[in-house]
C-alpha positions as CSV (number, residue, x, y, z in Angstrom):
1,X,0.0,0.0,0.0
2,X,3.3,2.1,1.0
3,X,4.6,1.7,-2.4
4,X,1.3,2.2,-4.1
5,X,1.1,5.3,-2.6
6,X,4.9,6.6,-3.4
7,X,4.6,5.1,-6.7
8,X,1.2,7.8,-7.5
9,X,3.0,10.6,-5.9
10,X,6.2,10.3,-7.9
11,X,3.8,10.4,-11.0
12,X,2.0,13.5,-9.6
13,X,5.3,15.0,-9.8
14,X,5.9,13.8,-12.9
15,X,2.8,15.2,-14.6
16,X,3.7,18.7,-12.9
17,X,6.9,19.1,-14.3
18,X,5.4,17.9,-17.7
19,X,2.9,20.9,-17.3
20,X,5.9,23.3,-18.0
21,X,6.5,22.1,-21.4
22,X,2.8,22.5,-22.3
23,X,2.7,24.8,-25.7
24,X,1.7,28.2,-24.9
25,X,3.2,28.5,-22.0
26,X,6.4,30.3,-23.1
27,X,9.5,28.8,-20.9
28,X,10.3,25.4,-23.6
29,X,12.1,28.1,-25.9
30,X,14.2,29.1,-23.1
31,X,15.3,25.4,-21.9
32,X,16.0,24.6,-25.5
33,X,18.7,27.3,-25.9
34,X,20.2,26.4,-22.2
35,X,20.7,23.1,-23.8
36,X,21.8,24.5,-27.0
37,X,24.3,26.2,-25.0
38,X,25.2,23.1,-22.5
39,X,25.8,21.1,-25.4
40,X,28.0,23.7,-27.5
41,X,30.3,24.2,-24.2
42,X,30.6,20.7,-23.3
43,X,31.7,19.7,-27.1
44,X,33.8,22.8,-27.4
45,X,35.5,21.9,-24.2
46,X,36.2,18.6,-25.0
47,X,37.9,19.1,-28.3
48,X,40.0,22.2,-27.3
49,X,41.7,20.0,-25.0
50,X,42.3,17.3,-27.1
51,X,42.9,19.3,-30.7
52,X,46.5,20.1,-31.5
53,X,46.4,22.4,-34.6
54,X,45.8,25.8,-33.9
55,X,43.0,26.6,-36.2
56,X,40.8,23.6,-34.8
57,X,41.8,25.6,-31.4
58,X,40.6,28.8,-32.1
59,X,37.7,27.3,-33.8
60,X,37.0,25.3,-30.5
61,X,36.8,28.3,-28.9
62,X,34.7,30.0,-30.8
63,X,32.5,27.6,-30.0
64,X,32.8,27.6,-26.4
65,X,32.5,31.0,-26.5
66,X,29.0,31.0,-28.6
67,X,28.0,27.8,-26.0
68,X,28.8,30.6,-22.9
69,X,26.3,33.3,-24.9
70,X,23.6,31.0,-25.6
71,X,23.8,29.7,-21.7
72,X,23.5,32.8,-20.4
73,X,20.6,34.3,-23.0
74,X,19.0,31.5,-22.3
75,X,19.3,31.6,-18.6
76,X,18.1,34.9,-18.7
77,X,15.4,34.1,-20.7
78,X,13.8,31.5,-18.2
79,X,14.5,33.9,-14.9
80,X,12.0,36.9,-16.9
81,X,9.7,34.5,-17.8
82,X,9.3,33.8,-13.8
83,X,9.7,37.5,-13.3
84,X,7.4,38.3,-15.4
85,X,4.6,35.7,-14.3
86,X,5.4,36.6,-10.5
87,X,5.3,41.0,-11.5
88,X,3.5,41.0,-14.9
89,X,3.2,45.2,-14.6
90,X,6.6,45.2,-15.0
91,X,7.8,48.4,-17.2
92,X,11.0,47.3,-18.8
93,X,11.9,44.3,-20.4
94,X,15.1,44.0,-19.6
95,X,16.2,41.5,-16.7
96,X,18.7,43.8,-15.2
97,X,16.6,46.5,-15.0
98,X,13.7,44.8,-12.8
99,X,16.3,43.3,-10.8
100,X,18.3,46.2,-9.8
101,X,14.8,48.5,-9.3
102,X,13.4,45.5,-6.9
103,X,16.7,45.2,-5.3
104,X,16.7,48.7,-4.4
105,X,13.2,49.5,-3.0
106,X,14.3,46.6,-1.0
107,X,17.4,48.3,0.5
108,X,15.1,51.5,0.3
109,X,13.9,53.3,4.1
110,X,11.9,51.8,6.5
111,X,8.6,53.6,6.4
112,X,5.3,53.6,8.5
113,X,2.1,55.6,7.5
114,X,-1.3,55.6,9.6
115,X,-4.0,56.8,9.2
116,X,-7.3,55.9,6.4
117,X,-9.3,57.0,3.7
118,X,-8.2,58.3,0.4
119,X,-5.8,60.8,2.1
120,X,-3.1,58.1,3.2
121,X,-3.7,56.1,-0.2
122,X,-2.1,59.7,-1.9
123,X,0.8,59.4,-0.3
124,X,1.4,55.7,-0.4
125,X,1.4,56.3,-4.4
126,X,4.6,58.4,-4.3
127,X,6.3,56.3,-1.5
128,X,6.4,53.1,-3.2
129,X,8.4,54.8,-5.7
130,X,11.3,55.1,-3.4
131,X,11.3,51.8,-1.2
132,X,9.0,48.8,-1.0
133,X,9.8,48.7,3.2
134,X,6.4,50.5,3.6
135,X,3.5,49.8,6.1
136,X,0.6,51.4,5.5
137,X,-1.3,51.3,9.7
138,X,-5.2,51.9,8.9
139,X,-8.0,52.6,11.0
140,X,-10.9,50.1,11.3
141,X,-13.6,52.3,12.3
142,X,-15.5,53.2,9.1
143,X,-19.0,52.2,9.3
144,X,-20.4,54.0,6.4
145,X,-21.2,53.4,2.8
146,X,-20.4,50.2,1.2
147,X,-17.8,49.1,3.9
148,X,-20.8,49.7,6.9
149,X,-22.8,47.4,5.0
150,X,-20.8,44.9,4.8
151,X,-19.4,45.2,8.9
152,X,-22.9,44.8,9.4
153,X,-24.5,41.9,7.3
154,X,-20.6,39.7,7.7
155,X,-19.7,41.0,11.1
156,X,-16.4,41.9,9.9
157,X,-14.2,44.7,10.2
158,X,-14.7,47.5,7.6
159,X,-12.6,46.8,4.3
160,X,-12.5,50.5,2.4
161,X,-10.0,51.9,3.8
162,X,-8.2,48.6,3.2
163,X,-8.9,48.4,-0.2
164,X,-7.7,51.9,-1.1
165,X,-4.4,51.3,0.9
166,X,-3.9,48.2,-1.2
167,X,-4.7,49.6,-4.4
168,X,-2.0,52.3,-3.9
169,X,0.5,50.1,-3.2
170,X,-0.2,47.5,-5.6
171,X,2.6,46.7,-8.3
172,X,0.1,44.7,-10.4
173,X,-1.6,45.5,-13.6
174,X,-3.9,48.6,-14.0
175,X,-6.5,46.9,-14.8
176,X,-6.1,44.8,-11.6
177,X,-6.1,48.2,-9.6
178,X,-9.1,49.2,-11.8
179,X,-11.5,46.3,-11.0
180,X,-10.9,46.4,-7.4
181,X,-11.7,50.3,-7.3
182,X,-14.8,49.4,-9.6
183,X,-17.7,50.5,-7.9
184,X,-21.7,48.7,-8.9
185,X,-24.0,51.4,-9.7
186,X,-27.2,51.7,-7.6
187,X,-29.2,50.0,-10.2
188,X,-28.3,46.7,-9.3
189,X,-28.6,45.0,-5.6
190,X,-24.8,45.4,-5.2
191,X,-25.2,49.2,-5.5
192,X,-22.6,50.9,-4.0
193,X,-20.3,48.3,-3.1
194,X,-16.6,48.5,-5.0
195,X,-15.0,44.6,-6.1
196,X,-12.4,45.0,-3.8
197,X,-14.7,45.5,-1.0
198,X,-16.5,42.3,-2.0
199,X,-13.0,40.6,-2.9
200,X,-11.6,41.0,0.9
201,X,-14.9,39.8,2.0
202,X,-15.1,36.3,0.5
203,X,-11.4,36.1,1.5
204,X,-12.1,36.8,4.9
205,X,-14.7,34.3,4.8
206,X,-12.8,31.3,3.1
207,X,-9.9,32.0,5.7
208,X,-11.5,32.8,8.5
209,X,-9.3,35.6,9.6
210,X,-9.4,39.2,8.4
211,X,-6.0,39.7,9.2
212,X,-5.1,36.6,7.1
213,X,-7.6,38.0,4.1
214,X,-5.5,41.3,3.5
215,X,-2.2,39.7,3.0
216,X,-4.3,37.3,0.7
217,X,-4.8,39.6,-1.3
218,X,-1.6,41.7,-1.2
219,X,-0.2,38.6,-2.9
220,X,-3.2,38.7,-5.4
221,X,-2.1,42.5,-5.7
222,X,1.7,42.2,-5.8
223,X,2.0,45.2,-3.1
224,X,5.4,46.9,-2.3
225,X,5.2,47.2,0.9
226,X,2.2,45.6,3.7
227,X,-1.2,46.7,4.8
228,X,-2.0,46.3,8.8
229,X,-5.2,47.4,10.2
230,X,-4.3,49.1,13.7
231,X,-6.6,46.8,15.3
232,X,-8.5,43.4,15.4
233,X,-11.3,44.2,17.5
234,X,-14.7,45.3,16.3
235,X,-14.4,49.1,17.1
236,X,-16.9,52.0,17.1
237,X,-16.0,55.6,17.3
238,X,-17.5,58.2,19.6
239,X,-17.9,61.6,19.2
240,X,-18.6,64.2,22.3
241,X,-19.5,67.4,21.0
242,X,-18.9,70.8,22.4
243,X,-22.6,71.1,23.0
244,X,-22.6,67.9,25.3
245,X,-24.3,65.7,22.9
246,X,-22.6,62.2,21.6
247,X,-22.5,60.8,18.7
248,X,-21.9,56.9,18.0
249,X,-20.3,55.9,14.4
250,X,-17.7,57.5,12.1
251,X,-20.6,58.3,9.4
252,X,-22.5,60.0,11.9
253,X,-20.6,62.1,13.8
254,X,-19.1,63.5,10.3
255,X,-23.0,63.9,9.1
256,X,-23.8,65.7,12.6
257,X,-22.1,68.8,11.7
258,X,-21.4,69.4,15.4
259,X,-18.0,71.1,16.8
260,X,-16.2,67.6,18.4
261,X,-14.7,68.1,21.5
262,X,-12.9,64.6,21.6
263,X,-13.5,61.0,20.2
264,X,-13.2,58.0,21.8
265,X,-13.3,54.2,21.0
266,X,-15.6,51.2,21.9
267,X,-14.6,49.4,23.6
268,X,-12.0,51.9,25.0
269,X,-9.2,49.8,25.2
270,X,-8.7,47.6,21.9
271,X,-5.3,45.6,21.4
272,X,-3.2,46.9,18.6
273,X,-1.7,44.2,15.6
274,X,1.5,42.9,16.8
275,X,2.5,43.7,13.0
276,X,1.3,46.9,13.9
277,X,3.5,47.9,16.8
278,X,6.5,45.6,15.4
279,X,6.6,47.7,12.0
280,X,6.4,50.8,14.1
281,X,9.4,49.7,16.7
282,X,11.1,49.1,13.0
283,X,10.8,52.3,11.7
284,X,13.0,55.2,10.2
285,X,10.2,57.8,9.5
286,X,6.6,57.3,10.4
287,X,4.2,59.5,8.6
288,X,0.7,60.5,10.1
289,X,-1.9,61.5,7.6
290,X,-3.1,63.1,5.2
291,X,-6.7,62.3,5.7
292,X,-9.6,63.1,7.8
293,X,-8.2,64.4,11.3
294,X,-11.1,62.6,13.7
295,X,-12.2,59.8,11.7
296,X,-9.0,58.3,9.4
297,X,-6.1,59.5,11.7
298,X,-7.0,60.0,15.7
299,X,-8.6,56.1,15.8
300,X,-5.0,54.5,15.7
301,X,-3.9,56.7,18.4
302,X,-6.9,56.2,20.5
303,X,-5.3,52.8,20.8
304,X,-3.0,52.9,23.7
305,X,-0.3,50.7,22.3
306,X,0.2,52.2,19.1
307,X,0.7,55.9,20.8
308,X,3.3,54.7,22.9
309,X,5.3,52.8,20.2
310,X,5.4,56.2,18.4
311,X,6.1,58.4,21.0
312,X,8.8,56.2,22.3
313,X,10.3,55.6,18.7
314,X,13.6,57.2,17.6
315,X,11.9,57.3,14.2
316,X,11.3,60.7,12.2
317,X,8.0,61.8,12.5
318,X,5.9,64.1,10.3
319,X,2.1,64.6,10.0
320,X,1.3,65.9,6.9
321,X,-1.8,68.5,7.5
322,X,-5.2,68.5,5.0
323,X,-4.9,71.0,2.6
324,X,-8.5,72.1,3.2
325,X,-10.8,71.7,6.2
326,X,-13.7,68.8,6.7
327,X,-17.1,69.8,7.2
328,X,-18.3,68.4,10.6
329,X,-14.9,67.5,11.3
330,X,-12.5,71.0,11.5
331,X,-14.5,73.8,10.2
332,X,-12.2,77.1,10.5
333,X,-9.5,75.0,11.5
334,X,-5.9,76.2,11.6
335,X,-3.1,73.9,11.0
336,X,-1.9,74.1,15.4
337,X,-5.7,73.5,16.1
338,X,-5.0,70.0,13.9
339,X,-1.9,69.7,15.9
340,X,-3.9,70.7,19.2
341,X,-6.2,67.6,18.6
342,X,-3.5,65.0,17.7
343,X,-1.5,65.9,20.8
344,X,-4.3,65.8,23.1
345,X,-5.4,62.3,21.8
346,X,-2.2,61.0,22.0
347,X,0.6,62.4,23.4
348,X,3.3,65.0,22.6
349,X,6.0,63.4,21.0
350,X,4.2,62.0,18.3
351,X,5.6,64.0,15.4
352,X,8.7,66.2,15.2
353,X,7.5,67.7,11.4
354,X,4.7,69.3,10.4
355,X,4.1,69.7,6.1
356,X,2.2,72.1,5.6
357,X,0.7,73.6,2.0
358,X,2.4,76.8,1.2
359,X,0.7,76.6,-2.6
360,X,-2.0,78.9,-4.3
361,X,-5.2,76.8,-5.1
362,X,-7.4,77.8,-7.9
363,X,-10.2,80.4,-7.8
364,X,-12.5,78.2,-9.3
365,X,-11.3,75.4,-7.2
366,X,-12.3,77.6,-4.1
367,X,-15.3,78.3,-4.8
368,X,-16.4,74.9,-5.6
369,X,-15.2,74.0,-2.4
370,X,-17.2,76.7,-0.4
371,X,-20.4,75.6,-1.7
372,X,-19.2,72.5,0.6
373,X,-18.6,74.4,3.7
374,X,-14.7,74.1,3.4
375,X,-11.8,76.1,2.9
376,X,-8.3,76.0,2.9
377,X,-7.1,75.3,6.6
378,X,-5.0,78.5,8.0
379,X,-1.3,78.6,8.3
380,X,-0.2,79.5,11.6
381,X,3.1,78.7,11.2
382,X,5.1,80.1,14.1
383,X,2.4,79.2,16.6
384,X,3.4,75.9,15.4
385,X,7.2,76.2,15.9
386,X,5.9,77.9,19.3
387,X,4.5,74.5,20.3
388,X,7.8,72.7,19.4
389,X,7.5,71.6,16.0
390,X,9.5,72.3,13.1
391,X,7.7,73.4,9.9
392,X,7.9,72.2,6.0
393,X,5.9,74.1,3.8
394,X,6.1,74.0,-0.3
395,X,3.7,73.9,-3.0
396,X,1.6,70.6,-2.7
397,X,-1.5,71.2,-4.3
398,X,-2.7,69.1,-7.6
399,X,-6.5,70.0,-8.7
400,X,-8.4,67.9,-10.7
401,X,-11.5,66.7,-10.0
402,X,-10.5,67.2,-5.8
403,X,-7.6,69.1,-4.2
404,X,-5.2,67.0,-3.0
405,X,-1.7,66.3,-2.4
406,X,0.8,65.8,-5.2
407,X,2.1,62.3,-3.9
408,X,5.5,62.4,-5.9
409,X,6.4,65.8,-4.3
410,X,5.0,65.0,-0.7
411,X,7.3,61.6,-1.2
412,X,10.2,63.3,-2.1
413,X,9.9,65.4,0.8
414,X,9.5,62.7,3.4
415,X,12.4,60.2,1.9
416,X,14.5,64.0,1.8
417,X,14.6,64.1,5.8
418,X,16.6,61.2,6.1
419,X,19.5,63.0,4.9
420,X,19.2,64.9,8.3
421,X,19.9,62.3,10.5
């Protein structure tokens, strides 16, 4: 029975290394010149050591020489094919040239953002550009829209803010990236849920673990870099408003339009990801924001053990500051008053930077804006430096549809401070 069983295994392995030499498949071509060239070195080495005339030499050498050429093109034929099939949204062609870029955003800084939303998603675009050591901390307390829905009906933790973290650092196709942002209209009964959000929850279902889901589907994605979420635990966030009113859920306290006073989490004392606080203990610079001040970035710090890796880190920190203020969240917000509310969440040492928007925006991008209730958030600068803090400010602004942060520029700006230490 032993030996049956051996005996079907070896032929299981047989058959699989028969698959590679189906047609289609692209690789025989490649084995076929290694040969080639295995057989031409072996023959030319042979007779060169055995030939006596010199012409026969030279000739034998010529054909070692051709058998060395054909080796190695063929060598380098079958590692791109695997490249290739492994990172098929590679640019260049050329072996060398994938190689060296992967083997330097591996050797690139270590880097931690946190925070949620499309506002860290911005900056995790021009990042990845410079290193693939990047871990992207987002909040799990979105319970709105499409990612609400699903919290709700799956009981699991809300994937949005996931998704968009993922989709920035993905290194796969665009059209990859493009389904998993594709979003059913409200026509259909999946109205207003994106693929990606769906994608993450099947995965979480088949595996059982949500945690387990998202680096799924980072492989699926090919990201440079990780996506943690800063916690495990089924949290809610909770508004108290200046009036004395609360409000329970990220969607509603941004629809209540009510000055907050402070936000809290239930239950108030969640336990961060080990890959959470590791990544952070590991870091060079750790980045907090762009995004929504309350509801994307305050959440992670709310969670005890995540403030106090940051504050005791020797990492370089810098919290990048909206461009523009959020209705219900900061109306007539200066940039120390965003400072003001991180600090008194968390705890002082959490940033050393601030990067602030020194650049004009558009009239007409102004006045679109205003007809929302927001406007561009005020630069108090040396009340800032007042408080301790040193200031960056340049031109970030890119308008298209939205204002929002030129990624490439913020990047550079970030990955430029660790040439001060």
């Amino acid at each position: 029975m032993k030996k049956s069983f051996n005996s079907n295994a070896s032929s299981l392995k047989v058959k699989g290394i028969l698959k590679w030499l189906y047609p289609g498949i692209g690789i025989k071509r490649w084995i076929l010149l290694v040969l080639v060239g295995l057989v031409f070195i072996i023959i030319g080495s042979f007779f060169l050591r055995n030939e006596e005339f010199v012409l026969f030499q030279v000739l034998d050498s010529i054909g070692l020489l051709c058998g060395i050429i054909i080796l190695i093109l063929g060598i380098k034929g079958i590692i791109r094919f695997f490249i290739n099939a492994e990172v098929p949204s590679s640019k260049s062609n050329e072996l060398v040239d994938i190689v060296f870029q992967r083997k330097q955003l591996s050797r690139g800084p270590k880097i931690v953002t946190i925070g949620g939303g499309t506002g860290l998603s911005v900056i995790l675009s021009g990042l990845k550009q410079y290193t693939s050591n990047i871990t992207a901390i987002v909040t799990v307390a979105d319970d709105g829209g499409s990612s609400g829905r699903l919290r709700q009906e799956f009981d699991i933790l809300p994937p949005g803010d996931i998704r968009n973290c993922l989709v920035a650092l993905a290194d796969a196709p665009a059209l990859m990236r493009d389904l998993f942002q594709f979003r059913f209209d409200t026509t259909s009964e999946l109205g207003g849920h994106s693929f990606g959000n769906l994608f993450i929850t099947v995965m979480t279902r088949l595996t059982g673990d949500f945690e387990k889901a998202i680096k799924e589907t980072s492989k699926v994605l090919a990201l440079k870099g990780q996506v943690i979420p800063s916690t495990l635990n089924n949290v809610q966030l909770v508004a108290q408003h200046k009036d004395g009113s609360t409000t329970v859920g990220e969607a509603s306290i941004t629809n209540a339009r009510r000055p907050i006073n402070k936000v809290s989490l239930q239950p108030d004392k969640p336990a961060a990801t080990p890959d959470a606080i590791k990544a952070i203990e590991e870091a060079q610079v750790i980045v907090l924001g762009p995004g929504s001040l309350y509801t994307s970035i305050v959440p992670n710090l709310l969670i005890k053990e995540i403030t106090e890796a940051i504050s005791s880190s020797g990492a370089i920190k810098v919290y990048v500051c909206n461009v523009m203020t959020q209705p219900g969240e900061t109306d007539g917000f200066s940039v120390s008053d965003h400072i003001k509310v991180l600090v008194n969440h968390s705890h002082p040492r959490i940033l050393d930077y601030c990067v602030i928007n020194s650049g004009e925006i558009p009239k007409y991008m102004l006045e679109r804006y205003s007809g929302q209730s927001s406007c561009p958030v005020i630069n108090d600068k040396k009340k800032i430096e007042s408080m301790g803090y040193r200031v960056i400010e340049d031109d970030f602004v890119v308008t298209d549809d939205v204002i929002r942060h030129d990624p490439e520029r913020l990047a550079r700006i970030v990955i430029g401070l660790l040439d001060e230490i």
